[in-house]
N, C-alpha and C positions, 0 to 999 in steps of 0.2 A: 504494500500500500504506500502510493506515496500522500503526503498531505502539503500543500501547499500555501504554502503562507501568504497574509495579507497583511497590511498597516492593521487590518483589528486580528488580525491572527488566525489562532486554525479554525477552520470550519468543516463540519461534516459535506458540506454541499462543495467542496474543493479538495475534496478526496480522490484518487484515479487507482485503483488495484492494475499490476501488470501480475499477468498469469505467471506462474514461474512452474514448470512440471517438476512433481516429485518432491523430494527434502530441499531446501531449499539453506543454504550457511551458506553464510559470507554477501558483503552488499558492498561494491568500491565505487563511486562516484568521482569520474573526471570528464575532461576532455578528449578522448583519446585522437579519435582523429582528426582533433586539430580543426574543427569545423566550425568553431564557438560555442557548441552549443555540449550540456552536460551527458555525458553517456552513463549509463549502467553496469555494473557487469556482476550476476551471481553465479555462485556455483551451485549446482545441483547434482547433487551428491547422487542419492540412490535414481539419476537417470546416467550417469556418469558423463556430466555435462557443463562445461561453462560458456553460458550465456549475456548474450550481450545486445540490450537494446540499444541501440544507436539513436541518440537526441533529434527530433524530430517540431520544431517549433514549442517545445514543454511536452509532447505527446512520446507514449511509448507503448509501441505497440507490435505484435508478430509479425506483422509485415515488415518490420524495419529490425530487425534482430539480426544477430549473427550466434553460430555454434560452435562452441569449439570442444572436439569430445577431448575427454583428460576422465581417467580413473579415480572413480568418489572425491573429487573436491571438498577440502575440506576446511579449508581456511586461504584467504586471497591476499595478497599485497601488490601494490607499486608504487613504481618508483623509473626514474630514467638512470637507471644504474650504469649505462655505459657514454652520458650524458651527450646524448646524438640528438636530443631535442623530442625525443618520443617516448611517451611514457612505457615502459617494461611491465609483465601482468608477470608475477608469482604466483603459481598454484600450487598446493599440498596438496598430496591424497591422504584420504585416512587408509586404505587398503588394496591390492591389484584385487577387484570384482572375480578374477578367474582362480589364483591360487589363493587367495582370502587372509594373503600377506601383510603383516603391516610394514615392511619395509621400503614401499615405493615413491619414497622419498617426494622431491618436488620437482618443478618444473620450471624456468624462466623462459619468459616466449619475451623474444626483442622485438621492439617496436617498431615502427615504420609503416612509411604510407601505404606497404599492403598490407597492415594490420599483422594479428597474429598468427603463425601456423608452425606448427610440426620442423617441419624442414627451418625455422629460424627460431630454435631452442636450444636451452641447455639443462641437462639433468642432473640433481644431484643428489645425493644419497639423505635419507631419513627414516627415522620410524613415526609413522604418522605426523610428522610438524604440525602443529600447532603453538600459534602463538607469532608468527611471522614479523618481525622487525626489520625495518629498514632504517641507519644511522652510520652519520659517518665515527665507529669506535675508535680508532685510532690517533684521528685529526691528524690524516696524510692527504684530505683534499678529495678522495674516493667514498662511494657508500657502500656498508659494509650489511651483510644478512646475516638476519640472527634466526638460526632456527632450530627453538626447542622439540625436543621427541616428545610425545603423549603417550604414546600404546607401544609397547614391544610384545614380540611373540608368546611371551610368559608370562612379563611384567609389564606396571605402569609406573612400579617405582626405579629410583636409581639411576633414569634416564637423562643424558645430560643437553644440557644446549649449546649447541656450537655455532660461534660466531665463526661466518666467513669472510673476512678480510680481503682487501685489495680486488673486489668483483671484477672490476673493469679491468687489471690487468690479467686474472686468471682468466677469465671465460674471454676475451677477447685476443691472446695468444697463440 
């Protein structure tokens, strides 16, 4: 749902539901492509799907959406992490749907005027992340990911969070 503000504030009657399939975590609001106008983007988990309505004069709606499939989404970030000018989408999964793993870590799709896809990502290793930080840790001028584990194959305690440091010079190497 989204609610819409006014100078006398929220109203029932400036309320808009966009349909989202299945479980639905995680909500990031930006620009992404860079059109002015606010885009959407949820993940939906038990369709194994991240979703993306594209800003459309304040409307949003199916017809104006994009999908990007990604395995249970479970928690979302961005950020322009290799600071090209276009925002970066971060996706967790909580588990691979097929071996019912929790180790399948996350995903950064790089941004750019063809938006997101597959063939312009990088993976990297987790047990279910949650919790997604983006900050530059170090103060060397780069932003750094932090991303703690939730679920191991056993346990949920004990699990640590690791910061990844220097993004832009690892993954663009």
């Amino acid at each position: 749902m989204i609610a819409y503000g006014s100078a006398a504030g929220y109203s029932p009657a400036r309320r808009r539901t966009v349909a989202v399939p299945g479980r639905s975590i995680g909500c990031l609001i930006a620009d992404y492509n860079r059109d002015g106008r606010l885009d959407i983007v949820i993940g939906s988990y038990t369709t194994n799907q991240v979703i993306v309505y594209w800003g459309d004069a304040g409307e949003y709606r199916d017809g104006h959406k994009s999908i990007l499939p990604y395995p249970a989404p479970i928690d979302l970030e961005t950020a322009d992490l290799n600071g090209d000018g276009w925002l970066d989408l971060i996706v967790a999964s909580y588990r691979d749907p097929v071996a019912q793993h929790h180790d399948a870590g996350l995903t950064i799709f790089w941004g750019g005027p063809a938006g997101w896809h597959q063939t312009r990502s990088q993976w990297l290793p987790g047990m279910t992340p949650l919790g997604l930080a983006v900050a530059d840790l170090d103060g060397d001028g780069f932003l750094d990911l932090v991303s703690p584990h939730y679920h191991g194959e056993l346990s949920r305690e004990q699990l640590h969070a690791y910061p990844i440091v220097r993004t832009v010079e690892v993954f663009l190497q």
